[in-house]
ZADONU-563587 format. One line per field, with one value per atom (N, C-alpha, C): atom name; residue number from 1; x, y, z. Coordinates in steps of 0.02 Angstrom, whole numbers. Atoms other than C-alpha are relative to their C-alpha. Layout:
atom	CA  ...
n	NUM  ...
c1	X  ...
c2	Y  ...
c3	Z  ...
END
This chain:
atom	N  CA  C  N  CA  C  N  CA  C  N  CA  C  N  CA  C  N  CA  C  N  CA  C  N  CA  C  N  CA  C  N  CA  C  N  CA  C  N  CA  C  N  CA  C  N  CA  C  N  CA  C  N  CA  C  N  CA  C  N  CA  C  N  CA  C  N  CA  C  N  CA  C  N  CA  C  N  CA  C  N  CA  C  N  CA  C  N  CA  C  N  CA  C  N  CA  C  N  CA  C  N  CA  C  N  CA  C  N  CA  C  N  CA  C  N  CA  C  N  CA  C  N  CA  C  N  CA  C  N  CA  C  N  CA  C  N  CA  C  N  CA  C  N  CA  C  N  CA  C  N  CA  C  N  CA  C  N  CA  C  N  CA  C  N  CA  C  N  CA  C  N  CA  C  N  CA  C  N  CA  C  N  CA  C  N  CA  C  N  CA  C  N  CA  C  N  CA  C  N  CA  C  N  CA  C  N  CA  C  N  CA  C  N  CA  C  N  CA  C  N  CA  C  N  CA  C  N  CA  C  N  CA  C  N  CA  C  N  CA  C  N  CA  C  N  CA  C  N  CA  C  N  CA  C  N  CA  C  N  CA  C  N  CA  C  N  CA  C  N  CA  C  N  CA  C  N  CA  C  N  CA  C  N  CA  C  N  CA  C  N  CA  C  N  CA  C  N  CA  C  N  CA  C  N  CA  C  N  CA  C  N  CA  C  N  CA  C  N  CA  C  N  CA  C  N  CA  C  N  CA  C  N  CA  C  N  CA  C  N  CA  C  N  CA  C  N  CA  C  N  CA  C  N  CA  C  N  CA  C  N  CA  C  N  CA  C  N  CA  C  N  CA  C  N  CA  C  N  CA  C  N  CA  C  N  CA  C  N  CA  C  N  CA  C  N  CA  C  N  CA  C  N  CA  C  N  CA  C  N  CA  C  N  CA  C  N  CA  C  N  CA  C  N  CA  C  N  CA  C  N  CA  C  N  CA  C  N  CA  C  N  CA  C  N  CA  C  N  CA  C  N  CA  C  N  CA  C  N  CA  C  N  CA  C  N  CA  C  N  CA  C  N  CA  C  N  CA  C  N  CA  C  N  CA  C  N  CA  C  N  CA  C  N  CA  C  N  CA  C  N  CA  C  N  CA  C  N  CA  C  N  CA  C  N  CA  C  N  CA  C  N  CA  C  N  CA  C  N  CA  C  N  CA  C  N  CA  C  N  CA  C  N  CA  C  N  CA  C  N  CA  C  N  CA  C  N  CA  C  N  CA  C  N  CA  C  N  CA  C  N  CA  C  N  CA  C  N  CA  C  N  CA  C  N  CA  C  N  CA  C  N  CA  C  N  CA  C  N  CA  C  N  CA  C  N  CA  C  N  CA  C  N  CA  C  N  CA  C  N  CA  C  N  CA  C  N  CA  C  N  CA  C  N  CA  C  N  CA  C  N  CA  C  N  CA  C  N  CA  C  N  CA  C  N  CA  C  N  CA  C  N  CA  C  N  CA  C  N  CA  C  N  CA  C  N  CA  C  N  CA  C  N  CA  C  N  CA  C  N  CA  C  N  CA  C  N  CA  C  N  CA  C  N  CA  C  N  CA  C  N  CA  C  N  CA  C  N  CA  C  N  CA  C  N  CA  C  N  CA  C  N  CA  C  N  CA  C
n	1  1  1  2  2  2  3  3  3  4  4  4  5  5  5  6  6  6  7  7  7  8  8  8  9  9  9  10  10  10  11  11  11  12  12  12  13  13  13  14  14  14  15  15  15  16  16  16  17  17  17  18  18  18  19  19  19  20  20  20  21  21  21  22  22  22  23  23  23  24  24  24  25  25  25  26  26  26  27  27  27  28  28  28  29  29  29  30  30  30  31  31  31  32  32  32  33  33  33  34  34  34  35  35  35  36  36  36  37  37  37  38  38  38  39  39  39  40  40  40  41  41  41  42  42  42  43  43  43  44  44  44  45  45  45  46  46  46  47  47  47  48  48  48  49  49  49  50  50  50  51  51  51  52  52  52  53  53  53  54  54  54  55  55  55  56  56  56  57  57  57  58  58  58  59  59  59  60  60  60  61  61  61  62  62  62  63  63  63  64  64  64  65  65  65  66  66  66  67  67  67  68  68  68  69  69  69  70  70  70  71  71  71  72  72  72  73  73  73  74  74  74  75  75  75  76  76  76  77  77  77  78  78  78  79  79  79  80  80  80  81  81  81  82  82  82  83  83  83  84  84  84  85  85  85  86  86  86  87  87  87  88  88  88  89  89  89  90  90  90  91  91  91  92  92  92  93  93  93  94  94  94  95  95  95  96  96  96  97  97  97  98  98  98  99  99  99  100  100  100  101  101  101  102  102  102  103  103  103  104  104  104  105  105  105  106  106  106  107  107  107  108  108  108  109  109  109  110  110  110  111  111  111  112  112  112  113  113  113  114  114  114  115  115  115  116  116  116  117  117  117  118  118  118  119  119  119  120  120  120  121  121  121  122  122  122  123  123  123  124  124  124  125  125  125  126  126  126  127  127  127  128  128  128  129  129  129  130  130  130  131  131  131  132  132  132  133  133  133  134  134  134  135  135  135  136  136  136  137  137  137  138  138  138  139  139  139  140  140  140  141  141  141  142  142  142  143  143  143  144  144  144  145  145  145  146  146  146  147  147  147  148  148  148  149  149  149  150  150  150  151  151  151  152  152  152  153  153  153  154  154  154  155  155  155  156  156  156  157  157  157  158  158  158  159  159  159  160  160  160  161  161  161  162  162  162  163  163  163  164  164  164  165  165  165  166  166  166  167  167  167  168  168  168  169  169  169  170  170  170  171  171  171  172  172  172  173  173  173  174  174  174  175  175  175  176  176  176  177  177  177  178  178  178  179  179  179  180  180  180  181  181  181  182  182  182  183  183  183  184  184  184  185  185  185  186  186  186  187  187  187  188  188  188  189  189  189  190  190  190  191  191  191  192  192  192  193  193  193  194  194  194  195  195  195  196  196  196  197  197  197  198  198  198  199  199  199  200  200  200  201  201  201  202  202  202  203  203  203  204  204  204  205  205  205  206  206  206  207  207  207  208  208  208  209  209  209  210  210  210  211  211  211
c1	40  -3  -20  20  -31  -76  53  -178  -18  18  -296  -37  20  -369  -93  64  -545  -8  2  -504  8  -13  -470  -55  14  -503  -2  17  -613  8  -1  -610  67  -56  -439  58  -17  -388  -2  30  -469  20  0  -433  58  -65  -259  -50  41  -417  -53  18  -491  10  -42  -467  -5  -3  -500  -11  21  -521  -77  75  -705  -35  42  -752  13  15  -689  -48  48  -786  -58  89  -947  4  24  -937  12  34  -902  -52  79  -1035  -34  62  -1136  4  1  -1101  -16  6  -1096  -67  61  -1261  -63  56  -1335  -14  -1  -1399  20  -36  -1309  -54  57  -1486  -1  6  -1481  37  -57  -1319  51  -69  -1164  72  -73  -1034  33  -32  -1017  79  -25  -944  67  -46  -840  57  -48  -760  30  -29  -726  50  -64  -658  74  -65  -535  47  -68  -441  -3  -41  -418  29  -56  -333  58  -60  -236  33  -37  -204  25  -42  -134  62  -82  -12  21  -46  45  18  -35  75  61  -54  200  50  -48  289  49  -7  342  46  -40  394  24  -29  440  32  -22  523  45  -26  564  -38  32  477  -71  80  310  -39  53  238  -29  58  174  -38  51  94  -44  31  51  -62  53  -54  -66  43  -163  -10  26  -181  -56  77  -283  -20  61  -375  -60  62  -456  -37  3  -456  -54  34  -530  -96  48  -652  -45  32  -726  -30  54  -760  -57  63  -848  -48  68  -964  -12  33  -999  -12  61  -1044  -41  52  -1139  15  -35  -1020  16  10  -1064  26  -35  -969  49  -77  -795  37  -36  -665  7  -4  -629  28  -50  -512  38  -37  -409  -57  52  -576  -22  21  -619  46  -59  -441  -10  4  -457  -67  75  -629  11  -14  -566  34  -23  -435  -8  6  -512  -53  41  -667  -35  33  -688  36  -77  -530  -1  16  -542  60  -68  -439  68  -51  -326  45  -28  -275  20  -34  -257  59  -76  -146  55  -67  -42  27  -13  -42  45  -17  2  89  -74  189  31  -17  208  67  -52  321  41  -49  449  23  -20  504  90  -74  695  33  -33  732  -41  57  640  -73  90  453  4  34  322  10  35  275  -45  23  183  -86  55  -14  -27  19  -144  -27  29  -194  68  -63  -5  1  -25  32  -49  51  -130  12  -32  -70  38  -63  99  -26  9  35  -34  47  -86  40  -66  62  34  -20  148  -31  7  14  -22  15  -24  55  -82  187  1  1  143  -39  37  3  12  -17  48  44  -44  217  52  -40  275  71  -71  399  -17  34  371  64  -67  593  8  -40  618  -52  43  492  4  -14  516  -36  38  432  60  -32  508  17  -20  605  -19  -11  566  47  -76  732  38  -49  815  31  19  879  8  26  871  -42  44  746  28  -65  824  -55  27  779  -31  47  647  -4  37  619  -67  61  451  -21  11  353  16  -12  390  89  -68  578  44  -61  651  -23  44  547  37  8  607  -17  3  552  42  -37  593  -77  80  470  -4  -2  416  -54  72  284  15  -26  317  -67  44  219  -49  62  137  -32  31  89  -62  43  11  -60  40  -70  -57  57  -151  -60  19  -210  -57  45  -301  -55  61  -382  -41  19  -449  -42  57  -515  -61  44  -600  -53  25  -678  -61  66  -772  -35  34  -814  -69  70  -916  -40  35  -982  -39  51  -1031  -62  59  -1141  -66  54  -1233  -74  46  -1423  35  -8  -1454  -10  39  -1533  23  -50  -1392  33  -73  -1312  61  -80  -1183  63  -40  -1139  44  -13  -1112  59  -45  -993  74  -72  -869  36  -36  -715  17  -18  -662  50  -63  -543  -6
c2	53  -70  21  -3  -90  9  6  -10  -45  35  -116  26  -26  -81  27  -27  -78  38  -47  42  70  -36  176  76  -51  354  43  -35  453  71  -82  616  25  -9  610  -9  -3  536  35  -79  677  65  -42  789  76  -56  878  48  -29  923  57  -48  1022  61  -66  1204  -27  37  1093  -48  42  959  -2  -8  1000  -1  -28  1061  -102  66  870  -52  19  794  10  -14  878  -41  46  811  -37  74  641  -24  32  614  39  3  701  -57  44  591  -91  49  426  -9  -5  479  -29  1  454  -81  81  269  -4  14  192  -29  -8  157  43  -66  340  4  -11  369  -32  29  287  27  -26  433  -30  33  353  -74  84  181  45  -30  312  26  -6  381  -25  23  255  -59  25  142  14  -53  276  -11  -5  292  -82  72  109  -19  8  104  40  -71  269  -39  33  179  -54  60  32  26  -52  145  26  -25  228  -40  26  82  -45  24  20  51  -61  176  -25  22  94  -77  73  -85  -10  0  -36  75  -58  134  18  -12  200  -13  49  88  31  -38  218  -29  42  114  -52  37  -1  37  -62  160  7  -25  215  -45  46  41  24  13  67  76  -67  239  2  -13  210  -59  43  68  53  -48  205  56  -22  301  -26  46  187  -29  11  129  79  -49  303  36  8  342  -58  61  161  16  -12  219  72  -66  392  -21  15  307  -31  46  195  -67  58  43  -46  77  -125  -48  62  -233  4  -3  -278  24  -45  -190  75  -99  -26  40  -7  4  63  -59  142  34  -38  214  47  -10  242  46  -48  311  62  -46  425  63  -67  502  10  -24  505  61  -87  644  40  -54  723  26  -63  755  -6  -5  711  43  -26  780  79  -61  978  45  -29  1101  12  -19  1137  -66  65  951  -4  38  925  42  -66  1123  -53  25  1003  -62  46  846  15  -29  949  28  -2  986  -50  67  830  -56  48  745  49  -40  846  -73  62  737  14  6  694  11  -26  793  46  -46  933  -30  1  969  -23  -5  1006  -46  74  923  -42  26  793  21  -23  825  -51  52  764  -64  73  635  -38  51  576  0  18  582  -55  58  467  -52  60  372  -35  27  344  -38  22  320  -71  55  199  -65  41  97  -25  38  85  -36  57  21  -64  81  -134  1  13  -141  -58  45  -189  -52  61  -293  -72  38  -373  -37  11  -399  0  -34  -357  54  -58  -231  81  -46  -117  42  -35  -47  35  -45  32  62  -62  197  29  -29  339  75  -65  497  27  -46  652  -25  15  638  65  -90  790  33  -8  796  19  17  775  85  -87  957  -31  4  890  -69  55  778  -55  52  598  -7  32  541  -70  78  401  -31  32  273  -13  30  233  -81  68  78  -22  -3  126  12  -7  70  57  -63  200  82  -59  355  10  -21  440  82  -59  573  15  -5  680  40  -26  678  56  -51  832  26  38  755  -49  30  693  -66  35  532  37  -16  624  70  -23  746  -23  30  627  -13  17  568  30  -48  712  25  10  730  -56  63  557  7  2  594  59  -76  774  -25  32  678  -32  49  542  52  -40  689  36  1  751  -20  60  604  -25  21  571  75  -61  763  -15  5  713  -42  93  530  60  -14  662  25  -43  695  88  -80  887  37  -37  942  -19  0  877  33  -24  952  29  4  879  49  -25  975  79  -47  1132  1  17  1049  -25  48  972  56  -31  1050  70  -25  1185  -9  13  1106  29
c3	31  1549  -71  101  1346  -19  31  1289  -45  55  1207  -44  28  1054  9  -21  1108  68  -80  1254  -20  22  1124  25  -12  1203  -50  37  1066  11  -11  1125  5  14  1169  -77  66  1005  -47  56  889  29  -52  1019  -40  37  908  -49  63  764  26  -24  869  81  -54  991  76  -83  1151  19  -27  1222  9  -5  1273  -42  94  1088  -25  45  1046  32  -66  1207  -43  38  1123  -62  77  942  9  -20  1005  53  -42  1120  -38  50  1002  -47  54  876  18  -29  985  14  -10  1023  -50  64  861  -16  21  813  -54  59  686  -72  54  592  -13  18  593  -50  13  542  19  30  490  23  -12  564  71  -54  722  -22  23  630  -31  54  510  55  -65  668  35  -25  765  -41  66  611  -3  4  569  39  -66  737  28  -23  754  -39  73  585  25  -48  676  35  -77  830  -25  21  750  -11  33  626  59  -46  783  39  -31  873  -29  54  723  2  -30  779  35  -64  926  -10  40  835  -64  45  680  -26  14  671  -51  59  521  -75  46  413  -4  4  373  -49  40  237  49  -50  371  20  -24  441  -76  72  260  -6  12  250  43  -43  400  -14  48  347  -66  53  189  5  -26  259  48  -78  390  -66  71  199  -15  47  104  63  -47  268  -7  -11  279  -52  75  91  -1  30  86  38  -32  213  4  21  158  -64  60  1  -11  -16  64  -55  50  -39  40  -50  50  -44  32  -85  11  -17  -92  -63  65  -220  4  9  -283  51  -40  -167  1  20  -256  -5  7  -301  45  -63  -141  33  -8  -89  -2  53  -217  19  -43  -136  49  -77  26  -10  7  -18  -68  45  -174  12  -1  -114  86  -40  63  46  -11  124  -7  32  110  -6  48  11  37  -19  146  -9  6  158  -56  70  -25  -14  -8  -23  36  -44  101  -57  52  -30  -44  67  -175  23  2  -89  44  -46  16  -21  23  -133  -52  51  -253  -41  54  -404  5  20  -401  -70  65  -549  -54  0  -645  4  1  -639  72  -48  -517  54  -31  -363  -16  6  -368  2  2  -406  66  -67  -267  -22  25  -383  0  -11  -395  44  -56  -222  18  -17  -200  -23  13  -310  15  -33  -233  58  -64  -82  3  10  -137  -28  40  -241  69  -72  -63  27  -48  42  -62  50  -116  34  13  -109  78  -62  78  22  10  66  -35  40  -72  -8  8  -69  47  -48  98  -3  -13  49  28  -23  173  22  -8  180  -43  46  42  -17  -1  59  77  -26  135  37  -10  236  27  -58  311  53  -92  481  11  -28  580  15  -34  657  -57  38  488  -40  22  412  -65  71  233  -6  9  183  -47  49  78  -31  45  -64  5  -20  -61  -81  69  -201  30  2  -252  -22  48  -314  -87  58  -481  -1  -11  -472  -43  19  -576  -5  -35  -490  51  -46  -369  34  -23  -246  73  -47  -111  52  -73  66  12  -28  95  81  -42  235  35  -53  393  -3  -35  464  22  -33  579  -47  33  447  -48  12  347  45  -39  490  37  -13  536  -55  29  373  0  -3  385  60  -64  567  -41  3  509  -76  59  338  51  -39  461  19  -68  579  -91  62  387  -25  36  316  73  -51  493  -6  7  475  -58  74  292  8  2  352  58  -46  500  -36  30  472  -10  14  402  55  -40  552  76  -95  694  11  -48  817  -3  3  800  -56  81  622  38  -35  738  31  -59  862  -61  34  717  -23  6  702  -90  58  575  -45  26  457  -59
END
Protein backbone atom coordinates (compact mmCIF):
# COMPACT_ATOMS: atom_id res chain seq x y z
CA UNK A 1 0.00 0.00 0.00
CA UNK A 2 1.28 3.73 -1.15
CA UNK A 3 2.43 5.69 1.57
CA UNK A 4 0.73 8.78 2.07
CA UNK A 5 2.29 11.84 2.49
CA UNK A 6 1.01 12.65 5.84
CA UNK A 7 2.03 9.17 7.21
CA UNK A 8 5.65 10.25 6.81
CA UNK A 9 7.91 8.31 9.40
CA UNK A 10 10.25 11.11 11.08
CA UNK A 11 12.59 9.23 12.81
CA UNK A 12 12.95 6.84 10.20
CA UNK A 13 13.33 9.46 7.57
CA UNK A 14 16.39 11.41 9.25
CA UNK A 15 17.39 8.29 10.52
CA UNK A 16 20.74 7.94 7.55
CA UNK A 17 22.00 11.62 9.53
CA UNK A 18 22.44 10.06 12.34
CA UNK A 19 24.67 6.82 14.32
CA UNK A 20 21.19 5.11 15.11
CA UNK A 21 18.16 4.86 14.85
CA UNK A 22 17.52 5.61 18.64
CA UNK A 23 19.95 8.79 18.60
CA UNK A 24 17.29 9.91 15.67
CA UNK A 25 14.12 8.61 17.81
CA UNK A 26 15.50 11.13 20.60
CA UNK A 27 15.97 14.38 18.58
CA UNK A 28 12.64 13.94 17.04
CA UNK A 29 10.52 13.47 19.86
CA UNK A 30 12.55 15.95 21.43
CA UNK A 31 11.89 18.28 19.03
CA UNK A 32 8.13 17.33 18.36
CA UNK A 33 7.91 18.04 21.83
CA UNK A 34 8.50 21.57 21.69
CA UNK A 35 5.40 24.01 20.88
CA UNK A 36 5.60 25.65 17.83
CA UNK A 37 4.94 29.12 19.83
CA UNK A 38 8.12 28.07 21.28
CA UNK A 39 9.86 27.17 18.44
CA UNK A 40 9.65 26.96 14.78
CA UNK A 41 12.18 23.66 14.36
CA UNK A 42 9.52 21.32 14.54
CA UNK A 43 7.68 23.05 11.24
CA UNK A 44 11.50 23.31 9.72
CA UNK A 45 11.72 19.53 10.09
CA UNK A 46 8.87 18.29 9.16
CA UNK A 47 8.56 20.78 5.99
CA UNK A 48 11.86 19.54 4.75
CA UNK A 49 11.15 15.75 4.52
CA UNK A 50 7.94 16.24 2.74
CA UNK A 51 9.73 18.24 0.05
CA UNK A 52 12.28 14.88 0.46
CA UNK A 53 9.55 12.51 0.28
CA UNK A 54 8.02 13.95 -2.69
CA UNK A 55 11.66 14.18 -4.69
CA UNK A 56 12.02 10.57 -3.82
CA UNK A 57 8.86 9.59 -4.89
CA UNK A 58 9.69 11.19 -8.58
CA UNK A 59 12.35 8.54 -8.37
CA UNK A 60 9.91 6.03 -8.88
CA UNK A 61 7.84 8.01 -11.89
CA UNK A 62 10.26 9.85 -13.36
CA UNK A 63 13.70 8.27 -13.40
CA UNK A 64 16.34 9.98 -14.63
CA UNK A 65 14.90 13.24 -14.87
CA UNK A 66 16.69 14.82 -11.28
CA UNK A 67 15.69 18.34 -11.92
CA UNK A 68 12.23 17.38 -10.83
CA UNK A 69 14.02 16.13 -7.65
CA UNK A 70 16.34 19.25 -7.79
CA UNK A 71 12.90 21.39 -7.55
CA UNK A 72 11.50 19.83 -4.43
CA UNK A 73 14.87 19.96 -3.08
CA UNK A 74 15.24 23.73 -2.75
CA UNK A 75 11.71 24.24 -1.88
CA UNK A 76 12.57 22.12 1.54
CA UNK A 77 15.87 24.75 0.98
CA UNK A 78 14.35 27.67 0.59
CA UNK A 79 11.33 26.48 3.32
CA UNK A 80 13.89 26.07 6.07
CA UNK A 81 16.03 29.30 5.64
CA UNK A 82 12.49 31.24 5.57
CA UNK A 83 11.84 29.95 8.89
CA UNK A 84 15.15 30.27 10.52
CA UNK A 85 14.80 33.77 9.43
CA UNK A 86 11.85 34.27 10.55
CA UNK A 87 10.68 35.63 6.56
CA UNK A 88 6.79 35.51 6.56
CA UNK A 89 6.53 37.40 3.09
CA UNK A 90 6.66 36.05 -0.25
CA UNK A 91 9.93 36.43 -2.60
CA UNK A 92 13.51 36.21 -2.30
CA UNK A 93 13.61 32.98 -3.18
CA UNK A 94 17.27 32.70 -4.40
CA UNK A 95 18.08 34.68 -1.33
CA UNK A 96 16.97 32.30 0.77
CA UNK A 97 18.61 29.33 -1.25
CA UNK A 98 21.61 30.98 -0.98
CA UNK A 99 21.42 30.90 3.13
CA UNK A 100 20.38 27.59 3.26
CA UNK A 101 23.80 26.28 1.91
CA UNK A 102 26.15 29.18 2.73
CA UNK A 103 25.42 29.52 6.03
CA UNK A 104 23.04 27.03 7.28
CA UNK A 105 24.48 24.12 5.65
CA UNK A 106 27.97 23.37 7.40
CA UNK A 107 31.46 23.33 5.98
CA UNK A 108 31.49 19.78 5.35
CA UNK A 109 28.41 20.11 3.04
CA UNK A 110 29.62 23.11 1.22
CA UNK A 111 33.57 20.90 1.01
CA UNK A 112 30.95 18.50 -0.83
CA UNK A 113 29.35 21.51 -3.07
CA UNK A 114 32.60 22.92 -3.99
CA UNK A 115 33.41 19.46 -6.21
CA UNK A 116 29.90 18.39 -7.06
CA UNK A 117 30.25 20.21 -10.72
CA UNK A 118 33.67 20.39 -12.90
CA UNK A 119 33.35 22.94 -15.81
CA UNK A 120 33.52 21.26 -19.34
CA UNK A 121 36.70 22.80 -20.18
CA UNK A 122 39.50 24.53 -18.18
CA UNK A 123 39.15 26.06 -14.71
CA UNK A 124 38.11 25.13 -11.34
CA UNK A 125 35.11 23.50 -10.13
CA UNK A 126 32.44 25.19 -9.71
CA UNK A 127 32.36 27.58 -6.41
CA UNK A 128 29.46 26.88 -3.75
CA UNK A 129 27.98 29.99 -4.82
CA UNK A 130 27.99 28.66 -8.54
CA UNK A 131 26.78 25.41 -7.88
CA UNK A 132 23.79 27.27 -5.96
CA UNK A 133 23.40 29.02 -8.54
CA UNK A 134 23.08 26.23 -11.06
CA UNK A 135 21.04 24.49 -9.10
CA UNK A 136 18.82 27.24 -8.46
CA UNK A 137 18.67 28.08 -12.54
CA UNK A 138 17.34 24.36 -12.81
CA UNK A 139 14.67 24.28 -10.33
CA UNK A 140 13.15 28.10 -12.13
CA UNK A 141 14.00 25.97 -15.65
CA UNK A 142 11.35 23.57 -13.98
CA UNK A 143 8.95 25.71 -12.58
CA UNK A 144 8.99 27.99 -14.98
CA UNK A 145 9.33 26.42 -18.01
CA UNK A 146 8.90 22.85 -17.43
CA UNK A 147 12.11 21.77 -18.81
CA UNK A 148 12.90 19.36 -16.51
CA UNK A 149 15.14 16.68 -19.59
CA UNK A 150 17.83 18.29 -20.35
CA UNK A 151 19.92 18.34 -16.75
CA UNK A 152 21.85 16.08 -15.43
CA UNK A 153 23.31 14.37 -12.00
CA UNK A 154 25.72 11.53 -11.45
CA UNK A 155 24.50 7.85 -11.96
CA UNK A 156 26.09 5.75 -9.34
CA UNK A 157 26.33 2.82 -11.51
CA UNK A 158 27.85 4.93 -14.29
CA UNK A 159 31.98 4.56 -14.40
CA UNK A 160 32.32 7.96 -16.10
CA UNK A 161 30.18 10.62 -15.30
CA UNK A 162 28.35 12.58 -18.84
CA UNK A 163 28.37 15.69 -19.59
CA UNK A 164 25.26 17.70 -18.52
CA UNK A 165 24.11 21.00 -20.10
CA UNK A 166 23.03 23.71 -17.99
CA UNK A 167 20.39 26.55 -18.09
CA UNK A 168 22.86 28.67 -19.51
CA UNK A 169 22.72 26.99 -23.05
CA UNK A 170 26.24 27.30 -23.94
CA UNK A 171 27.68 26.04 -20.31
CA UNK A 172 28.39 22.98 -19.73
CA UNK A 173 29.37 20.76 -16.82
CA UNK A 174 30.27 17.55 -15.66
CA UNK A 175 28.11 15.81 -12.35
CA UNK A 176 30.27 15.02 -9.96
CA UNK A 177 27.08 14.43 -7.38
CA UNK A 178 24.80 11.82 -7.32
CA UNK A 179 20.90 12.50 -6.50
CA UNK A 180 21.11 10.88 -3.55
CA UNK A 181 24.12 12.87 -2.68
CA UNK A 182 22.54 15.96 -3.07
CA UNK A 183 19.89 14.69 -1.19
CA UNK A 184 21.60 13.95 1.69
CA UNK A 185 23.02 17.12 1.66
CA UNK A 186 19.48 18.76 1.84
CA UNK A 187 18.15 16.35 4.81
CA UNK A 188 21.44 16.97 7.00
CA UNK A 189 20.93 20.98 6.08
CA UNK A 190 17.09 20.53 7.26
CA UNK A 191 18.24 18.52 10.64
CA UNK A 192 20.52 22.27 11.34
CA UNK A 193 18.36 24.67 10.31
CA UNK A 194 15.78 22.93 13.01
CA UNK A 195 18.93 22.81 15.58
CA UNK A 196 19.42 26.61 14.68
CA UNK A 197 15.16 27.68 15.42
CA UNK A 198 15.74 25.42 19.13
CA UNK A 199 15.61 27.56 22.38
CA UNK A 200 19.40 27.98 23.98
CA UNK A 201 18.68 25.96 26.83
CA UNK A 202 17.02 22.60 24.95
CA UNK A 203 17.65 19.36 25.12
CA UNK A 204 17.15 18.77 22.23
CA UNK A 205 20.59 20.77 21.02
CA UNK A 206 22.44 17.73 22.71
CA UNK A 207 20.52 14.96 20.91
CA UNK A 208 21.03 16.57 17.17
CA UNK A 209 23.26 14.87 15.13
CA UNK A 210 26.97 15.72 14.45
CA UNK A 211 27.20 16.95 10.95
Amino acid sequence: MQMHVAEINFTDFYSSAFPSRDESRAFVECVEAIPVTTSKAKIAMHQAARMIWLADRLEEVARGRPALQILFYLIAAETVAKTVAGFTKTGKVKFHVRLFFEQICSDRHRDRLRTAFLRDGPGPPLSVGECVDLLYKVRCQVAHEAVYFNFHLRIETDRFPMISPTPDDDIYVIPQITTLGLRQVILEGALLGAKALLPPDSPCIGLAPAI
